[in-house]
Structure formats: C-alpha cells, structure tokens
C-alpha positions as CSV (number, residue, x, y, z in Angstrom):
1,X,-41.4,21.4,-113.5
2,X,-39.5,21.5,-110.1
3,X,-40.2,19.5,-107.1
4,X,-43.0,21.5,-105.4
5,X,-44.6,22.3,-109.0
6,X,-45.5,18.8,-109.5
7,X,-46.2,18.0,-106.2
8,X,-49.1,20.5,-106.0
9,X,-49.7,18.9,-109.5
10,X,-50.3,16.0,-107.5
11,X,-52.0,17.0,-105.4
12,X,-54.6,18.5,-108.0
13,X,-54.5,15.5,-109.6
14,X,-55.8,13.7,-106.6
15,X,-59.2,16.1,-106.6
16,X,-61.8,14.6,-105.0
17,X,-60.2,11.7,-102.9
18,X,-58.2,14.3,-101.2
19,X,-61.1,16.5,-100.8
20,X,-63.0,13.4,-99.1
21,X,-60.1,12.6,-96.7
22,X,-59.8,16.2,-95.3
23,X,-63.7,16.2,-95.1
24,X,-63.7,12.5,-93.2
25,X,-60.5,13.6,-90.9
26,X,-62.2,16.8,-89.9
27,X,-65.5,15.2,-89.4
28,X,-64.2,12.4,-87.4
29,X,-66.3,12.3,-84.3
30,X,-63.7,12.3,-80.6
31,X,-60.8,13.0,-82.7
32,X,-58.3,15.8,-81.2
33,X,-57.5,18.7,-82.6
34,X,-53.8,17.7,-82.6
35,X,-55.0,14.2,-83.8
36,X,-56.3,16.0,-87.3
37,X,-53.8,18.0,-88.2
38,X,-51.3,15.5,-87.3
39,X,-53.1,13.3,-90.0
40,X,-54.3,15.5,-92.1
41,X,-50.4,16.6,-92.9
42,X,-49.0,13.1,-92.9
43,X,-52.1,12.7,-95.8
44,X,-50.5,15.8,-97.5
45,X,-47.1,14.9,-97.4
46,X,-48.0,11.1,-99.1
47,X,-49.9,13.2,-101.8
48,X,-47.3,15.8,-102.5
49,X,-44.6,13.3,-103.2
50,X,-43.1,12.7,-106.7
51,X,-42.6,8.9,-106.9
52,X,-40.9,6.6,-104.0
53,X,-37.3,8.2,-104.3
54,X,-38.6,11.8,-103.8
55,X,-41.5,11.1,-101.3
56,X,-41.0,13.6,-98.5
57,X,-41.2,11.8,-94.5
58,X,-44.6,12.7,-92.2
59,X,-44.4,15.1,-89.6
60,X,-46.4,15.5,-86.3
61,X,-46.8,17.5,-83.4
62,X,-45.4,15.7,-80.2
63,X,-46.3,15.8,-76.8
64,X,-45.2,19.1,-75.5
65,X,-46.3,18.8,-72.0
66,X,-43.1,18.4,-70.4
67,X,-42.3,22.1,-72.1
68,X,-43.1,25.7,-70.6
69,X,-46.0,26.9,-71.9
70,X,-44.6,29.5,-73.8
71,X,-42.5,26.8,-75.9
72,X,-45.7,24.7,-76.3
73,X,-47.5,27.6,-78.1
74,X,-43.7,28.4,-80.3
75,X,-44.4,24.6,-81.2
76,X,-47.9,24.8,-82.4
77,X,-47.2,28.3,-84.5
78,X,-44.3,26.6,-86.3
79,X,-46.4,23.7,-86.5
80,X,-48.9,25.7,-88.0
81,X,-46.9,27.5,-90.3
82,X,-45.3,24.3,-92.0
83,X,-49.0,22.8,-93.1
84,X,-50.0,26.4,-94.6
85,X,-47.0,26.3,-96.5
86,X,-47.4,22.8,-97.7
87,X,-51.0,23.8,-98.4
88,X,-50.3,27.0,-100.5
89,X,-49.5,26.2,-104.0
90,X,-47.1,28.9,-104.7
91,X,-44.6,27.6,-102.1
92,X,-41.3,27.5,-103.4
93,X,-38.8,24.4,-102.6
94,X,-36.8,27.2,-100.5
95,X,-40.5,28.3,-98.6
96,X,-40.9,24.7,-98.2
97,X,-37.2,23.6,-96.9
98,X,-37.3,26.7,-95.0
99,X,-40.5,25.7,-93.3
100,X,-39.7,22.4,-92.2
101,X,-36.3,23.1,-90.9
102,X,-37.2,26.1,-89.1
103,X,-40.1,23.4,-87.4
104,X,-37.2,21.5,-86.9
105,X,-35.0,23.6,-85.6
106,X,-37.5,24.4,-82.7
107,X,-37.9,20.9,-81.6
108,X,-34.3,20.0,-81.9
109,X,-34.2,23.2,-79.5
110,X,-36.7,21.9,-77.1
111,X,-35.2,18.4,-76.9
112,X,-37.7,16.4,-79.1
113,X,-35.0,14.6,-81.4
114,X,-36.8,12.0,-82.9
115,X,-39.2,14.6,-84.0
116,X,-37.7,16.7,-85.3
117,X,-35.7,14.2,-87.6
118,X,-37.8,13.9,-90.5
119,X,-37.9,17.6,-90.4
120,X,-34.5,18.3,-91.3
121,X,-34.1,14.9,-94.0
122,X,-37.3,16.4,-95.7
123,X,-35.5,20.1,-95.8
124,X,-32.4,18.6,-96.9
125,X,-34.7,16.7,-100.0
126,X,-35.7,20.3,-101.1
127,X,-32.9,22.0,-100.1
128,X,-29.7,20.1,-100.9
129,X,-27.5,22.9,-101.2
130,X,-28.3,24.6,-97.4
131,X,-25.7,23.2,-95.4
132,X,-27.8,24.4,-92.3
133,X,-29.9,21.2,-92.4
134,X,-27.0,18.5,-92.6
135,X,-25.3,20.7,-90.1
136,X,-28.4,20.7,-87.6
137,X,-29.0,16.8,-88.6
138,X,-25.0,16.3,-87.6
139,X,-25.6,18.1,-84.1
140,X,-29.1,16.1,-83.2
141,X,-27.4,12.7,-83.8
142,X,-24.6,13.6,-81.9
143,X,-27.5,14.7,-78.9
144,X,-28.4,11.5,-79.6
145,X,-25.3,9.3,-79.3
146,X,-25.4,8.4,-83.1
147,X,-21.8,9.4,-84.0
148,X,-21.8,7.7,-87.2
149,X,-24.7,9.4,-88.7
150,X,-23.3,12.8,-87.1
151,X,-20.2,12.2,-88.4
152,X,-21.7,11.0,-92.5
153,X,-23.8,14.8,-91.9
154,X,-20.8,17.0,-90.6
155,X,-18.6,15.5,-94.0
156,X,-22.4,16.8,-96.3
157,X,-21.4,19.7,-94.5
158,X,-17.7,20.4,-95.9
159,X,-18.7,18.9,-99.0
160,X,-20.8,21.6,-99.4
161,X,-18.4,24.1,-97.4
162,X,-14.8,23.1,-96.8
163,X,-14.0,25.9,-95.3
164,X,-16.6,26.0,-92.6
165,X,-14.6,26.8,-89.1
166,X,-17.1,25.0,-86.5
167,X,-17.7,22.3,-88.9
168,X,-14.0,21.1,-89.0
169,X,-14.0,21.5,-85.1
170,X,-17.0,19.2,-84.4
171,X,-16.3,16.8,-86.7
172,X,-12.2,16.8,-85.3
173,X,-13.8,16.4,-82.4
174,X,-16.1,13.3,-82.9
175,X,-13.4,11.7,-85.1
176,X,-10.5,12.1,-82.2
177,X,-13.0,10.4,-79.9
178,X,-13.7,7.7,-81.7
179,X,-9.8,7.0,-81.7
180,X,-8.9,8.2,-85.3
181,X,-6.1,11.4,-84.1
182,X,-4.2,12.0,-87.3
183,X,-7.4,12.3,-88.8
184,X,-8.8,14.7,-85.9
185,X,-5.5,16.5,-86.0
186,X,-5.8,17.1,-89.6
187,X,-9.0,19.0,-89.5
188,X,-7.8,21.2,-86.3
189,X,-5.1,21.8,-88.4
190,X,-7.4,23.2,-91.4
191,X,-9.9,24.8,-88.6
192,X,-6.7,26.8,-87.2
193,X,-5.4,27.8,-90.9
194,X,-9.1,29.6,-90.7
195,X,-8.9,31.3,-87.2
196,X,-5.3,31.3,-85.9
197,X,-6.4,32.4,-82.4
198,X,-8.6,29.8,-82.0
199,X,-8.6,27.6,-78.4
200,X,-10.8,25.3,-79.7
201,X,-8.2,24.1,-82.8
202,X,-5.0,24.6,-80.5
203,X,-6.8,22.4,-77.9
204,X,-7.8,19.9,-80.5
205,X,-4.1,20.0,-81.8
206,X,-2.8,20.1,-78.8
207,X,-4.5,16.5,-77.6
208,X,-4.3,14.9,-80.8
209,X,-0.5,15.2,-80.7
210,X,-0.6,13.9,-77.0
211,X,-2.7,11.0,-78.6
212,X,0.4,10.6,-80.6
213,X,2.9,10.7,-78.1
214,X,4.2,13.8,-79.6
215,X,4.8,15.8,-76.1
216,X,6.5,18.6,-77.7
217,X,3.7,19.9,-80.1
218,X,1.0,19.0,-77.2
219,X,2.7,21.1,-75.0
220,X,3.4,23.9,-77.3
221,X,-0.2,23.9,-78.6
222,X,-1.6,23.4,-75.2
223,X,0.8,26.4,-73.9
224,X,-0.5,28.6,-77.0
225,X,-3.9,27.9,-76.2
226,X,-3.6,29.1,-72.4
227,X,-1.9,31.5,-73.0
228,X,-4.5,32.5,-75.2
229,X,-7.5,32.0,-72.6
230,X,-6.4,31.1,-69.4
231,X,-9.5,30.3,-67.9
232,X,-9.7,27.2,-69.9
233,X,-9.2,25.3,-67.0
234,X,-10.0,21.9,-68.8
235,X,-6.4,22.0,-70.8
236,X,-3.8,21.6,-67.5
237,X,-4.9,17.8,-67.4
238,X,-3.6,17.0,-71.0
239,X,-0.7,19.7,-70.7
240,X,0.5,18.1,-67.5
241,X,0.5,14.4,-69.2
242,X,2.6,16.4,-72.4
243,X,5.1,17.8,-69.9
244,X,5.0,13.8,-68.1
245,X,5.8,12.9,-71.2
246,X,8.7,15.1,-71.3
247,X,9.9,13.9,-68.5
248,X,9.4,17.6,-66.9
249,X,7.5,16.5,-63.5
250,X,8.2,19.7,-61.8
251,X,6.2,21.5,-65.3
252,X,3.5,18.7,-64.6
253,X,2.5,18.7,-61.1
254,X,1.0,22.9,-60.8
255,X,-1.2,21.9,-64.1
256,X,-2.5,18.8,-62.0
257,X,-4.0,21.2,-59.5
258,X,-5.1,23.3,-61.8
259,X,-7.4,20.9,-63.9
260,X,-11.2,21.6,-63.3
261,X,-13.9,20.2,-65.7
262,X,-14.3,23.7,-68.1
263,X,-16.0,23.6,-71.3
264,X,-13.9,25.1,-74.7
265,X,-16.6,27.2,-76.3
266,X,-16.2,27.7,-79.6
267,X,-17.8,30.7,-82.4
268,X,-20.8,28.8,-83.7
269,X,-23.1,31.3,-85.4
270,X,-25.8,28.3,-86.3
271,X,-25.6,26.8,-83.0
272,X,-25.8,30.4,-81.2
273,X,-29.1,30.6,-83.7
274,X,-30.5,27.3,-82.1
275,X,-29.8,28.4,-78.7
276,X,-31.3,31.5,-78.6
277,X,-34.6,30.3,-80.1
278,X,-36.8,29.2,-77.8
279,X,-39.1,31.6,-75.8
280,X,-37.8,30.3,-72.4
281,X,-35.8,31.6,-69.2
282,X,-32.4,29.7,-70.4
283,X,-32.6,31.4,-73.7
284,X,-33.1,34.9,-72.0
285,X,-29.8,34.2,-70.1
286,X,-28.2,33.7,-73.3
287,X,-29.4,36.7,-75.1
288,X,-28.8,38.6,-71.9
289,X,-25.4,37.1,-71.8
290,X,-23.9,38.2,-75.5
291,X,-25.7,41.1,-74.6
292,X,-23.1,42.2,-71.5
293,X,-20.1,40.5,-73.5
294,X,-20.8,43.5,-76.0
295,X,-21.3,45.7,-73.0
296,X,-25.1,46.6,-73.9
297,X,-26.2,46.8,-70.7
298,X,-29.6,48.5,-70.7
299,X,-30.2,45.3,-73.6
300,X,-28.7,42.5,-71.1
301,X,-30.9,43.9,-68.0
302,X,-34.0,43.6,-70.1
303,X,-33.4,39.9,-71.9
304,X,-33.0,38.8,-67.9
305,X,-35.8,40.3,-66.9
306,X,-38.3,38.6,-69.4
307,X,-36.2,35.6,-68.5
308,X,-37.1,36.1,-64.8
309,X,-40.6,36.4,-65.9
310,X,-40.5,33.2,-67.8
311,X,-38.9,31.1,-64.9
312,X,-40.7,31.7,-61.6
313,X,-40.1,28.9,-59.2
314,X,-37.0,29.2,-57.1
315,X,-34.3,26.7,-58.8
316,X,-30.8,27.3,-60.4
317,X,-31.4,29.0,-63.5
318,X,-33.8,31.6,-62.0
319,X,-30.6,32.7,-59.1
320,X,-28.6,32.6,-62.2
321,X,-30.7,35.4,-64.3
322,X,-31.5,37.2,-61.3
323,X,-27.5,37.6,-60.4
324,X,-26.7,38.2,-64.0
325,X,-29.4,41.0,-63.9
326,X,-27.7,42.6,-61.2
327,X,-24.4,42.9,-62.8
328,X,-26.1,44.3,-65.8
329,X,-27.9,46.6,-63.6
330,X,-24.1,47.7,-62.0
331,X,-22.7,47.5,-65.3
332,X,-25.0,50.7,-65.6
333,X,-24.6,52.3,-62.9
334,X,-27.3,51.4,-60.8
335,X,-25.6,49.9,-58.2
336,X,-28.8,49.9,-55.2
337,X,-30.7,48.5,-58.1
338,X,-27.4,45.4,-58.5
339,X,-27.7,45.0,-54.8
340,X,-31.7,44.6,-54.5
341,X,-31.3,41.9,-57.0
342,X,-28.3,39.9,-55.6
343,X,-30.1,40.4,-52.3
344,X,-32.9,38.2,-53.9
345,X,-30.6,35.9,-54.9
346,X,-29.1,35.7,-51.0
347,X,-32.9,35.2,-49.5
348,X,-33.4,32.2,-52.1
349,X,-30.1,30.7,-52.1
350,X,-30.9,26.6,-51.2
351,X,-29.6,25.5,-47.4
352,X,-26.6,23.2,-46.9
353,X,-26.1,22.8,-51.0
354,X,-23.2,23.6,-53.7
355,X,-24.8,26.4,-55.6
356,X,-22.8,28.6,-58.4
357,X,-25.5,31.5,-58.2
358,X,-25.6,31.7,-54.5
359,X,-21.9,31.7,-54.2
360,X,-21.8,34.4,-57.0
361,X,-24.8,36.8,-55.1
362,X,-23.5,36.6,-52.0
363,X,-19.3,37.3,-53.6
364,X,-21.5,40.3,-55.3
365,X,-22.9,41.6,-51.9
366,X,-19.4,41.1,-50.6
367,X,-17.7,43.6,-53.4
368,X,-20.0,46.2,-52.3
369,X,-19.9,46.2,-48.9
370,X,-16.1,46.5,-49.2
371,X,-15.9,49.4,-51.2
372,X,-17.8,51.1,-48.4
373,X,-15.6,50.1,-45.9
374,X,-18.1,47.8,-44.1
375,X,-15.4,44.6,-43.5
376,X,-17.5,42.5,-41.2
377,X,-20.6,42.4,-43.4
378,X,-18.1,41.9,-46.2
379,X,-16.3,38.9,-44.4
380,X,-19.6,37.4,-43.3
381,X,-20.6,37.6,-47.4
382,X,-17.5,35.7,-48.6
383,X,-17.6,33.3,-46.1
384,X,-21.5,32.7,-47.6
385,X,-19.9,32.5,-51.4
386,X,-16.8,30.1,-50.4
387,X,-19.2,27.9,-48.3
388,X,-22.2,27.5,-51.7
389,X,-19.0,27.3,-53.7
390,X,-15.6,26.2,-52.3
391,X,-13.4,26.5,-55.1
392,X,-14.5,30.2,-56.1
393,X,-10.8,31.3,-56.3
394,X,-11.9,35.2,-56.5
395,X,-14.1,34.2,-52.9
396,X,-11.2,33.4,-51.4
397,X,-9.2,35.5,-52.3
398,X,-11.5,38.5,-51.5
399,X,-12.2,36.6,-48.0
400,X,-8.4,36.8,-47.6
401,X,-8.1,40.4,-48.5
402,X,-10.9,41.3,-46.3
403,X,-9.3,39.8,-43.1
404,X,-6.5,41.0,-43.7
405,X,-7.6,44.9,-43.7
406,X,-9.9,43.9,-40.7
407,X,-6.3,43.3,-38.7
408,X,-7.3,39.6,-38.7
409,X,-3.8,38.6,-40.6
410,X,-3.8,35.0,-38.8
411,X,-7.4,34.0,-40.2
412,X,-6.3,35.7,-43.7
413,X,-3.3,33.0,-44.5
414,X,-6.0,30.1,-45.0
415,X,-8.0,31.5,-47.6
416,X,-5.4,32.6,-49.0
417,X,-3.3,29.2,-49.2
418,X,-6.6,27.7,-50.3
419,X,-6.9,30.1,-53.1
420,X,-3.2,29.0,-53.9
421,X,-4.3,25.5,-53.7
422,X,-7.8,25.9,-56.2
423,X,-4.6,27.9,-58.7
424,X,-1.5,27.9,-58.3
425,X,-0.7,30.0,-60.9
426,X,-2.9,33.2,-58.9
427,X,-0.6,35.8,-58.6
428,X,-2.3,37.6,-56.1
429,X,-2.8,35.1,-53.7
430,X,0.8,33.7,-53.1
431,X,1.9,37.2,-53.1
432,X,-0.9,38.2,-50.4
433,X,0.3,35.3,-48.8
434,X,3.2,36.1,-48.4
435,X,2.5,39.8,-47.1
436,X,0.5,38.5,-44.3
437,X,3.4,36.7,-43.4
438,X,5.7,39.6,-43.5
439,X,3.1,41.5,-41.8
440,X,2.7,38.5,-38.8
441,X,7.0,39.1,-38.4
442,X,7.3,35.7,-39.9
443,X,10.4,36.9,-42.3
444,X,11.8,33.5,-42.7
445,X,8.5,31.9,-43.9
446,X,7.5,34.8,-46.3
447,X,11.1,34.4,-47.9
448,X,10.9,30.6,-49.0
449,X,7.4,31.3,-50.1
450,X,8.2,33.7,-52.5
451,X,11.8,32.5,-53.5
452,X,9.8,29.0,-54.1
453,X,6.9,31.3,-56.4
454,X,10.1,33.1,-58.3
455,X,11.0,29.5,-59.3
456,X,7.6,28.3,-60.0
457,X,6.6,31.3,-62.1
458,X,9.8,33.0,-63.6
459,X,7.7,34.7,-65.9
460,X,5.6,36.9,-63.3
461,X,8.3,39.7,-61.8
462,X,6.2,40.4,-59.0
463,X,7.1,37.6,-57.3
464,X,11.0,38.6,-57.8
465,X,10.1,42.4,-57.0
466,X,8.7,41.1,-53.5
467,X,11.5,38.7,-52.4
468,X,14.3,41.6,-53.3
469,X,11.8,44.0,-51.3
470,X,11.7,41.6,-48.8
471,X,15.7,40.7,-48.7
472,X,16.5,44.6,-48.9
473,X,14.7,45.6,-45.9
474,X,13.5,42.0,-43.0
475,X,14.2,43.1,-39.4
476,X,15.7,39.7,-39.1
477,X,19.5,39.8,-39.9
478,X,19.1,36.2,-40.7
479,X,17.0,36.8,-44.1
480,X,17.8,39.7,-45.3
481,X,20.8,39.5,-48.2
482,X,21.6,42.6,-50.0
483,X,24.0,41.4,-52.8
484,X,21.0,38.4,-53.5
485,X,18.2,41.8,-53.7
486,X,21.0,43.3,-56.0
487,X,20.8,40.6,-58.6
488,X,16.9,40.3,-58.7
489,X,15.9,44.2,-59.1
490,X,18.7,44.6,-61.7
491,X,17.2,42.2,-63.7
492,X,13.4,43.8,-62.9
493,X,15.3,47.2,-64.6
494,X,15.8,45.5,-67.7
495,X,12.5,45.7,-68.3
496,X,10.5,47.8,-65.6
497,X,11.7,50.8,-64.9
498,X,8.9,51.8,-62.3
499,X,9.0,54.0,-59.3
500,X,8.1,51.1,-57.1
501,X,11.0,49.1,-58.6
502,X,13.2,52.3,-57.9
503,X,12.2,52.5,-54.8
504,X,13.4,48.6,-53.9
505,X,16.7,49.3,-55.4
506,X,17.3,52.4,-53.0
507,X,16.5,50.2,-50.2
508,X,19.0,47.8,-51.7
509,X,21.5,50.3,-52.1
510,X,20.8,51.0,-48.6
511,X,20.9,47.9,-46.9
512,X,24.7,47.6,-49.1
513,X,25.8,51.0,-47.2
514,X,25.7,52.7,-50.1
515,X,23.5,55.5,-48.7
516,X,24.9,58.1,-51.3
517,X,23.4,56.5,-54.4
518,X,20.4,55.0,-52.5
519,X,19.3,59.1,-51.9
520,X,20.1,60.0,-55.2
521,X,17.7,57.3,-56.6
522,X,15.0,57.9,-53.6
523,X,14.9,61.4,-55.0
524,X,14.7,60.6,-58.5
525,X,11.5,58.3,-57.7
526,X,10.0,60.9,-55.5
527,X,10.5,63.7,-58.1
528,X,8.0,61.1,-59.8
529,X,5.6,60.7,-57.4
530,X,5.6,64.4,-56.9
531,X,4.7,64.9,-60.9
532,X,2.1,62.2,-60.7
533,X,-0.1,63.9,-57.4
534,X,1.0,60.7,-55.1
535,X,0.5,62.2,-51.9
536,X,0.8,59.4,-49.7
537,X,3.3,58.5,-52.0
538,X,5.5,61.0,-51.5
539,X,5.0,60.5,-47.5
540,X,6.6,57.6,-47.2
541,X,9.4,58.4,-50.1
542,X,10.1,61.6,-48.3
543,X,10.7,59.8,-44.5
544,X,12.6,57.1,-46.5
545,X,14.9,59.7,-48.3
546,X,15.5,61.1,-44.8
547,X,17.0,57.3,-43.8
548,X,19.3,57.6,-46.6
549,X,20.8,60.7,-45.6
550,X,21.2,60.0,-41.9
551,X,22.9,56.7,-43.5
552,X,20.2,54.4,-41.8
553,X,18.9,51.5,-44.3
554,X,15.0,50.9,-44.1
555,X,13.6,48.3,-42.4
556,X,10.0,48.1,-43.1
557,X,9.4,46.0,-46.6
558,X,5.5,47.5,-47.0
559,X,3.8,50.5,-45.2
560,X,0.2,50.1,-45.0
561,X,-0.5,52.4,-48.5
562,X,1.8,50.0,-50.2
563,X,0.2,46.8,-49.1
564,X,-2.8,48.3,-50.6
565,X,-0.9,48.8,-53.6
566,X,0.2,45.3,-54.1
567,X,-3.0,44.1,-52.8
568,X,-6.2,45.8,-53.9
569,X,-9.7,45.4,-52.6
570,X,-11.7,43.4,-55.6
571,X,-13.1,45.8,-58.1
572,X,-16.8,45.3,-59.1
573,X,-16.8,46.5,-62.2
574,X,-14.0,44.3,-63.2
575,X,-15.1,41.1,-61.0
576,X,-18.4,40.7,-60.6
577,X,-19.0,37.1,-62.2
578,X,-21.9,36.6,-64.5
579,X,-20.7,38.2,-67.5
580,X,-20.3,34.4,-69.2
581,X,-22.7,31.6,-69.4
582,X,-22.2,28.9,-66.8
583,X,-24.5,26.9,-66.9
C-alpha cells in the first residue's frame, strides 16, 4: 500500500472525529472563509500522514493583498485545487506532489517564500524522483539568502540528474561565490562539455581562472565568451583584470570603459516555466518577449496588450510593454500603429528622471522620423532618448548621424565621441567621427584618430580602409602619404576584394603617379558597379576615371553618396530596442 493509499486509510480510519472537526471548523461562528480552509487543510494533512517520519508539513493561504488581483484569484484556485486533491481518495502520489508544487510554484512566483516552502518539501516527500521540486526549493533559498540550503538542493538535483545544464551553472555559481573556484570551475567545466556555446560556462570559466590567477585561460574564456555575445557587457571588468594580470595594460584599459552592470542569461526551461506563470503585466512582457525573439509578431503584440491591460497606472513596466508593443506592431508592418504606441510612451515618459522605456520611445520616434527625411524632429527625438538615458550608445550615435546629414557637422563630433566613450569598441562611431572631421577640413585630426582606432582594433578593416582612403586622397600635402595607403589596401586585398576597396587603391595608384594602372583598376570597379545597377555609383567612378586619364589624382576622400555608404541612417527593423527583456 503506497503513501497516499494509507493515508486516505487514515483518514477513513479517523471516521467520526474527522467528521466532527470539519463540522465544528465550518460551523465556527466569525471565522473567515480563508480562516477554515486554512485549518481545515492543516487538520487534513495531520490526518493523512503515515507515522512521524512521513507526516506531510501544513499549508495555508497567505496574505495576498500586496498582489494584483488577478494573482490573488491564481492563488485561491491553486489553493483550491491542492485541498480537492488531498480530499479525493483516488489521488495518486504524482496528483498529489504535482498539486502541492504547482501551489508552490505560484507563490514562489509571486514572492511569498516562506509559504511556499512546505509546498515544495511536501512534493519532494511524494515525489522524490522529480528533480523540479529540489530544483524550485534550490532557487527559493537562494531568493532568500540561504546558500547553504540552495546549494544541499541544487546537489539533490545532479544526484538525480548530472547532466542537468542550468543546474551545474547555478550551483558553479553559488559555490564560486562563496569562495570555493576549483570547485565552481569544475562544474562550468561539466556545464560547457553540455553546451559548448554557452556564455554563461565560458563566463564562469573564465572568472574562476581569474580567481586563480590563471590570466591566460580567463582571458581566453572571457574572449570566447564575447566573442560569442558581445553585448555581455558585464565580462570587460574581469577580462580587463585577466589582461592586468598579463601585464597587457594597453589590452586592459578599452575593457575598463566598456564594463556596465549586464546580466548573463542563461537557457533555463524550469525557471522560464516560473516566470511566465503568473497572470500579471511582467509576465505578459515575457511571453511577449520570447514571442518577438522567435519573430511571432502578431503573438508578441497580443501577450503586450493583455499585459497593458493588466498594468494600468503609469510606471516603468507599463512604458516598457507599451514600447515593446510598438516594435511588435513594426515588426509587422504596421508602422502608424508602432508610432501611436511609442507616442504614448513619449506623453507618459516621467520629467527630469533616468528612464530605459522613455529613452527607448522617443530613440523609436527618432528612427522613423528619419527615414522620412524629417532631421529636426528626429534630432529633437534623440536628444529626448540620450537625455532619459545617457549611455544609450545607439542614441547617440543616431543623434550623431542625424546632425551630421542636417549640415550640423560641428554639433555631430560630441555625440559621437560620447558614443566612443559609452564603447570603445563601436565601429561606427569612431569611424563617423572621423568623417565629420574630414568633412570639417580637419585632415590632420581625422588621421591620428583613425591610425590610433587601426591600432586599437586590428581586427576591424574599416578602420585601415579609411585611413588609406584618407592618406590617398587629404587636400593637405602634410597628411597625405601614398607609399603608407599602399601598404594598408594591399593588405585589405588579401582578404576583401570589394569595389570600394578597388576604388581606394586607384586613388592610391593615383596619388603615386601611376595614373595608367589607377584607370585600369577604376574601370574594372566601375564595370562592377555598372553590372550591379549603382547609378550614383557609377557617377562618381565615371568623373574619377576621367582624373586618371587627365593624370590628375583625386582629392576628395568621400562624396556625399559614399558617406552615406559608410555611414547609414539607423534601420528600424534592425534597431528598434525592445526585442529583449530589460528589466
């Protein structure tokens, strides 16, 4: 006879002093409707035990007011739920585990820890094999600050599953911050054996070798992991300390700037499952948000929507849903539909206050009024998004970018140094930096920027494509050095052979008096253009070509159709934040 068998034996056993207790609780005159059920399970439980080592802990309903209303009601159905299970005799020990976890799982969701404790132990009793209820009991005593009960539940978990990915994570985690790193590094080590791409096990490789003092495998890991997901911004503080340790300061100091307090999220299938269980605007966003990571728009729009519904006074998480229904709305192709809602989110965004969504609406706004060619209302937006959010990099950048086609070069080199400054490793900021100097006639300048961005990043060839653009073609006689352009887009060929790299190493030829060989490139490249339907293109090739042959070098490093080339507008589809959670 299992468990539950002879517990409802029990139970039957008991007869008529049961049946008098649920008549006296019942009849108790004042008592609460909470009150009664509270008691009469915590009666049922005592009763349905099977001797002191199997007797199963009370549960009760706690005070749910500080919850919406539509997680109150969640609570009371679960609630609900658990004592008709316990009541019905046929109950399996699986019904049973199931129906106290899953009551568990709700509270633990809604925040009410100590509650939802005896929940999970008493699923675990019936259940010893799930590895869900250890698993949830590991991640509530963590929430809690009890890492050594979290860490006794996350082992219950490998004994049961050793090869459980987020298991070995968390509990490499809680075991490297408690100070114990070979151990830590041991399970990233498993973890990444299970999912080689993983950021989450190079990270936690990567900072239990630096706990170590072994630079070399921190930075390699750390490297790996970037390279992986760049937008880990979180890993440049322990890979500049790896390459400090190296004794490589010049490798050190970008990653210093770079550092900004970024979570490492990590594929968590039972943690995703507590997340999106509540009936509440925060869980919308999530739905919504795996929703546009696997592009299903019309899905995403709608789990916003009810999330809207579900959050109605003006505060953070309700800009946030409204913004991220606007990109789904885009996403779709209902861009008036996108712009009514990050309108809303403009109208509400908070006075004189750092606020992600606001920066975000108002960036949105921005996008579009650029692509119609309305500059001043898009300047006036990105000024909005940089002020609720200074260190939006894409802000700046488009604030940049927007100045700049407005004529207003000047104004455009401080957003884009500041964009520089936020990440140093944006491409598209030194290099638009560095066009707005060359545009401004200050050759000299835009030459030591770019030769300094060469050396900081040898791995991005734009950088070396603009400086040998740059020292093919400067007015000034004192920056321009043809045998030094020579060098750079003969290494760019080894690797990219482009038309716009063809059409630097005529200028080059050019600027060498070699005027023969500089045509007879220009007219391969614009052969190219021609096939390709480049008819702007092919302009400017065509009045170059005529340079060559009159022996004349160029002298203008970017016509206004290249600039745009090097530096586009920002895209929506491709830039519109909101497609991750951020909160």
């Amino acid at each position: 006879m299992n468990q539950v068998q002879r517990a409802r034996c029990s139970v039957h056993r008991a007869g008529s002093t049961v049946q008098h207790a649920r008549c006296t609780v019942h009849g108790a005159p004042g008592t609460t409707g909470r009150a009664r059920c509270t008691l009469h399970l915590a009666l049922l439980l005592f009763v349905t035990g099977c001797g002191p080592s199997h007797r199963l802990l009370p549960v009760s309903l706690p005070d749910l007011t500080r919850s919406d209303q539509t997680v109150q009601q969640q609570a009371r159905d679960r609630y609900a739920s658990l004592t008709r299970t316990i009541a019905n005799r046929g109950a399996s020990s699986a019904d049973l585990a199931n129906a106290y976890g899953e009551y568990g799982m709700l509270l633990q969701a809604a925040e009410y820890f100590d509650a939802a404790e005896p929940c999970y132990l008493n699923a675990q009793t019936l259940a010893p094999d799930d590895i869900r209820w250890p698993y949830y009991l590991a991640h509530l005593h963590k929430s809690k600050g009890e890492t050594d009960q979290a860490e006794s539940a996350f082992k219950r978990v490998l004994a049961l599953r050793p090869d459980d990915f987020p298991t070995l994570v968390w509990l490499g985690r809680l075991t490297f911050d408690k100070g114990r790193s070979e151990e830590a590094e041991a399970l990233f080590a498993r973890a990444l054996t299970l999912m080689p791409q993983s950021v989450a096990a190079l990270a936690g490789l990567g900072r239990s070798a630096l706990a170590k003092r072994d630079y070399v495998s921190a930075a390699r890991h750390l490297e790996q992991a970037l390279a992986i997901d760049p937008s880990i911004e979180s890993l440049h503080s322990p890979l500049a300390m790896a390459y400090r340790g190296l004794g490589e300061l010049s490798k050190a100091e970008p990653h210093l700037r770079q550092w900004k307090n970024t979570d490492i999220l990590l594929p968590d299938p039972l943690q995703q499952e507590l997340d999106l269980l509540l009936e509440s605007g925060l869980s919308y966003e999530l739905r919504g948000v795996r929703a546009l990571e696997a592009k299903d728009w019309k899905s995403a729009a709608a789990f916003f929507r009810r999330g809207l519904e579900l959050t109605s006074q003006n505060t953070s998480l309700r800009r946030s849903l409204q913004h991220k229904l606007g990109t789904a709305l885009f996403m779709a192709g209902d861009a008036a539909g996108a712009e009514r809602e990050f309108t809303g989110v403009v109208e509400a965004a908070p006075e004189g206050a750092i606020d992600e969504s606001s920066a975000k609406a108002h960036y949105s706004v921005g996008v579009l009024q650029s692509s119609r060619g309305h500059n001043k209302e898009a300047i006036e937006h990105f000024s909005a998004a940089v002020k609720y959010q200074p260190n939006y990099v894409e802000a700046q950048l488009a604030l940049a970018e927007a100045l700049r086609r407005s004529g207003r070069i000047e104004a455009s080199l401080a957003p884009y140094k500041e964009a520089v400054t936020i990440n140093p490793r944006t491409t598209q900021a030194r290099l638009g930096y560095a066009v707005a100097l060359v545009l401004l006639g200050r050759y000299r300048e835009a030459r030591d920027w770019l030769t300094d961005a060469t050396a900081l990043a040898p791995d991005r060839p734009e950088f070396a494509h603009a400086l040998a653009r740059l020292l093919a073609t400067a007015p000034d006689d004192r920056v321009r050095d043809g045998e030094r352009a020579l060098v750079l887009v003969q290494e760019l060929l080894k690797n990219q052979k482009t038309t716009d790299v063809g059409e630097t190493m005529a200028m080059t030829l050019a600027e060498l008096g070699e005027f023969e060989r500089a045509a007879a490139v220009q007219r391969g490249v614009l052969s190219a253009a021609k096939d390709a339907g480049l008819t702007d293109t092919v302009r400017r090739m065509t009045e170059n070509l005529r340079l060559y042959e009159r022996h004349q070098p160029c002298r203008i490093p970017w016509r206004p159709d290249e600039v745009a080339a090097v530096l586009p507008a920002p895209a929506p589809a491709s830039t519109f934040p909101g497609a991750s959670r951020t909160r």
